[in-house]
N, C-alpha and C positions, 0 to 999 in steps of 0.2 A: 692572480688567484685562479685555482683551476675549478672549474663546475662540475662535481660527482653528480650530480642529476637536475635533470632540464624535466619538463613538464611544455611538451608539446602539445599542439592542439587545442581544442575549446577547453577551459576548467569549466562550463557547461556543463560536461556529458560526467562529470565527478560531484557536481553536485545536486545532478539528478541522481545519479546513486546511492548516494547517501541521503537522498528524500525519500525514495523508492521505500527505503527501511521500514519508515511510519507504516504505509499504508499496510505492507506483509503483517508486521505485528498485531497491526489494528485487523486486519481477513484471520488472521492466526484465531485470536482475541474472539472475533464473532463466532466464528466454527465453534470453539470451544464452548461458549456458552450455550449453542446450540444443544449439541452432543451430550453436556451436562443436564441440561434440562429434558429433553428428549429422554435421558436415563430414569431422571426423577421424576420423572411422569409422563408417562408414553402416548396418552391418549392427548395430551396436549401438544402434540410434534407437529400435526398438521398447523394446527393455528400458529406456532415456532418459526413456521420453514416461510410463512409470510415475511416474518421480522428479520429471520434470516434473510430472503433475498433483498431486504430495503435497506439491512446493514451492509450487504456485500455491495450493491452497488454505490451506497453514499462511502463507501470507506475508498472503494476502488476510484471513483470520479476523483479525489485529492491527489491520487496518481498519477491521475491521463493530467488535470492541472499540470501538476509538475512538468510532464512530457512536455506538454501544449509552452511550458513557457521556458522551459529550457531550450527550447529552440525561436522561439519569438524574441528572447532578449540577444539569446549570442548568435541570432543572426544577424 
């Protein structure tokens, strides 16, 4: 039987990519709500852009996660 496709290398570094997915969605997700609010009430942006960066870094940390262990297990 003959092999039309191999899958070389770590499956690793394919399923960090398709983890990567969440956390964009989820930064996509925060900006927006940002931006929407910020719209609907301008004078509340300041106090927003706190929440904003506390969502940006807890959505982003699920990421570096993923990095962090996609290379701790298939090493």
């Amino acid at each position: 039987m003959d092999v039309l496709a191999a899958i070389e290398g770590s499956v690793n570094t394919i399923g960090y990519g398709l983890a990567a997915i969440g956390p964009g969605i989820g930064v996509a997700l925060v900006f927006a709500a940002y931006i929407q609010s910020s719209a609907r009430q301008p004078e509340s942006a300041g106090y927003n852009r706190t929440w904003l960066v506390l969502g940006f870094a807890l959505v982003e940390a699920l990421a570096l996660f993923g990095l962090v262990l996609a290379f701790a297990v298939g090493g």
